[in-house]
PLY file of the C-alpha trace (Angstrom):
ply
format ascii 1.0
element vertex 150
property float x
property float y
property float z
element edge 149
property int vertex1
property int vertex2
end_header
18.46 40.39 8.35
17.55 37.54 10.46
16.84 35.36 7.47
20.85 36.47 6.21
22.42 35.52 9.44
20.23 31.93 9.25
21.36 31.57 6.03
25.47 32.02 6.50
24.93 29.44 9.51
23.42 26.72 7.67
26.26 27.54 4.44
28.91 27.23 7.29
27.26 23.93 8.57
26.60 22.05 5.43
28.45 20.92 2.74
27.14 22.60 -0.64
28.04 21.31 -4.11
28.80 23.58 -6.81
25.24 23.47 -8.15
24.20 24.71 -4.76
22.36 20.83 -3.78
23.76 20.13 -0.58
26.28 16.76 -0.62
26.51 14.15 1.75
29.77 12.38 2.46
29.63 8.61 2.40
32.34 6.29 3.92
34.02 3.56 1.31
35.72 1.93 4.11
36.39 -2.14 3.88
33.99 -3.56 6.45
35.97 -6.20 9.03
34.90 -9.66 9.19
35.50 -9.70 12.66
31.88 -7.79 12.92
30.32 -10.91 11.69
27.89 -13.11 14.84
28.91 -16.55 15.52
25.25 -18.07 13.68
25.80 -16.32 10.58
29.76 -18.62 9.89
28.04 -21.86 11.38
24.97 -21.30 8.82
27.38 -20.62 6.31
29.73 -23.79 7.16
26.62 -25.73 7.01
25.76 -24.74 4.14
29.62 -25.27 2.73
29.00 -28.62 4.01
25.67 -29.28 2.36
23.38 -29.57 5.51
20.14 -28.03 5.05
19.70 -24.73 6.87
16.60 -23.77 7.70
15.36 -20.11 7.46
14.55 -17.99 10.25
11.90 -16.68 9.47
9.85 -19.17 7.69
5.95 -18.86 7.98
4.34 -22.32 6.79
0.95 -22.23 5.12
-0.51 -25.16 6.74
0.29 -27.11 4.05
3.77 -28.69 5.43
5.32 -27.87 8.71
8.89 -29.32 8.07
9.58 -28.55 4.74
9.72 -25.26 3.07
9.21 -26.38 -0.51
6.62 -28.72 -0.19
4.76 -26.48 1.80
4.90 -23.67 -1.06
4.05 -26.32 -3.32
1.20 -27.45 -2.14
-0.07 -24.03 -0.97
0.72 -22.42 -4.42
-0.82 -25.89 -6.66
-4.29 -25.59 -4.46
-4.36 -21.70 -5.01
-4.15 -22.76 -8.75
-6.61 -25.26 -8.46
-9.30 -23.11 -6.89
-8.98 -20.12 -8.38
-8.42 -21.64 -11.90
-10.43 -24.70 -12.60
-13.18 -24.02 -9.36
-13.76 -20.32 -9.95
-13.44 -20.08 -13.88
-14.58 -23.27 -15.14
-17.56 -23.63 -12.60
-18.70 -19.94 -13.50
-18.14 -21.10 -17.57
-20.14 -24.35 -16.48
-23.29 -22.53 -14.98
-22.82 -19.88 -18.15
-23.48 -21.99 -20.34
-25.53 -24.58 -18.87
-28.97 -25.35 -20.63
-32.23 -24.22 -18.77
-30.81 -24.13 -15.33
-34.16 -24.37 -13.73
-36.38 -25.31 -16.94
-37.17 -21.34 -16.24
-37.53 -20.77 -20.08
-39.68 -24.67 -20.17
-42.24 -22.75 -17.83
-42.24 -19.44 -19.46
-43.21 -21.65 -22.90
-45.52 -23.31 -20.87
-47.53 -20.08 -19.66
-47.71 -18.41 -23.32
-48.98 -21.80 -24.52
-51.59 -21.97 -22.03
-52.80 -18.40 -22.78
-52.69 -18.67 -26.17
-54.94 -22.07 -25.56
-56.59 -20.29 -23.31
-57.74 -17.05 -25.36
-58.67 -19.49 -28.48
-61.34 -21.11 -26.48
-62.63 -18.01 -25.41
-61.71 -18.51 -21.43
-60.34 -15.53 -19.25
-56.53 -16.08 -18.75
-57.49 -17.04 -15.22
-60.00 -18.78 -13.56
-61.20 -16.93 -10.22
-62.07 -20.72 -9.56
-58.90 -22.45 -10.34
-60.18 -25.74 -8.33
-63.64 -27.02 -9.34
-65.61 -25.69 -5.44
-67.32 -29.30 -5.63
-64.37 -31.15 -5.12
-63.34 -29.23 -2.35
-64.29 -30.34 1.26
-64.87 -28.07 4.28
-65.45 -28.69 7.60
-68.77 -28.49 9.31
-69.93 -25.90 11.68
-70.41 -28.11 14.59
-66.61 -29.11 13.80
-65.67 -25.14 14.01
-67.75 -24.35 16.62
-64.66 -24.94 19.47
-62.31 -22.90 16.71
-61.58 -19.44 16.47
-61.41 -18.43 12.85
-59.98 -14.90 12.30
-60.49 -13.23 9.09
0 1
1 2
2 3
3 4
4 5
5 6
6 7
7 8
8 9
9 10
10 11
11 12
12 13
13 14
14 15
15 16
16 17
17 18
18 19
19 20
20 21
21 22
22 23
23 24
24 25
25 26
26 27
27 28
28 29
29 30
30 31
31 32
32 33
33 34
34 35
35 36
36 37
37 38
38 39
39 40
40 41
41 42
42 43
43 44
44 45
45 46
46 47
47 48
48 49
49 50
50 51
51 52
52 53
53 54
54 55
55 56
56 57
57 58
58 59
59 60
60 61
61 62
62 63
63 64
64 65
65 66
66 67
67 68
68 69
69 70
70 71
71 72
72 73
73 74
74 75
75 76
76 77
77 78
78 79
79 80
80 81
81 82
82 83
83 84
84 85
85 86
86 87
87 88
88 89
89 90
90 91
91 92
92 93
93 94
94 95
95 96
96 97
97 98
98 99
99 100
100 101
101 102
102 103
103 104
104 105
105 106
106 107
107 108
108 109
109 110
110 111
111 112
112 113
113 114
114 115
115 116
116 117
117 118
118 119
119 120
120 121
121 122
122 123
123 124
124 125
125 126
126 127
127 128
128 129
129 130
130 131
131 132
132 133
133 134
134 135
135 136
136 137
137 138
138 139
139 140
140 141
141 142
142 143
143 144
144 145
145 146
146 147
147 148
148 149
C-alpha cells in the first residue's frame, strides 16, 4: 500500500514519456549578449585587431616563458629527442654492440687454458697459483709488535 501511494506521488511529480522513461524539459531560449564580462569583448577586439592574446591559463614547460609556441616546441622536439634517438637507438647500440666487456674473449680464454691445461696432464688449478719462492714474508721479529688474527 505504502509502495502505491509512493508511487502515484512520484507519477504526479515527474514528467513520464510514453515509454514510461521519465523526460526532462530543456530551455531553447536565445541567450542575451548582455550576459557577456567586459574581458571576454576586449580579448575578442584584440583579437579582431590582430594583437596577440595571451591565454589564461597557460602553464610553460620551462622551455620558454613568453611564448606559448616556442615553449611547446621545444618541450615537445626534446621529448622526441630523448625518448626516440636516446632511449631506442642507445638500447639498439648496446644490443648489438660486439663483446661489451670482452666477456666472451675471457670465457675463450678459460676453455683454452683448460684444455692446455688437461693435455699436459696438470690439475685445472694450481693450489699454488704463485711459485711460494718468489713470495716474501715478513720476519718474526718484524711481527712480533703485530697482532695477527686468524
Amino acid at each position: 500500500m505504502l509502495a502505491l501511494r509512493a508511487a502515484r506521488i512520484l507519477a504526479r511529480n515527474s514528467l513520464v514519456s510514453a515509454r514510461g522513461q521519465p523526460v526532462r524539459l530543456i530551455s531553447t531560449s536565445k541567450k542575451n549578449s548582455e550576459t557577456t564580462t567586459i574581458s571576454d569583448v576586449l580579448e575578442k577586439s584584440e583579437a579582431k585587431a590582430g594583437v596577440e592574446v595571451k591565454k589564461k591559463n597557460w602553464v610553460t614547460y620551462g622551455f620558454d616563458y613568453h611564448d606559448e609556441w616556442e615553449d611547446r616546441y621545444f618541450a615537445h622536439s626534446f621529448l622526441f629527442c630523448s625518448v626516440s634517438i636516446a632511449l631506442v637507438f642507445g638500447t639498439f647500440f648496446l644490443a648489438y654492440y660486439p663483446d661489451w666487456g670482452y666477456f666472451d674473449w675471457a670465457q675463450r680464454e678459460a676453455y683454452l687454458e683448460l684444455r692446455r691445461r688437461e693435455a699436459e696432464g696438470l690439475p685445472a688449478i694450481d693450489c699454488n697459483y704463485v711459485d711460494p719462492s718468489k713470495i716474501v714474508l715478513p720476519s718474526d721479529e718484524d711481527l712480533a709488535q703485530i697482532d695477527i688474527v686468524i
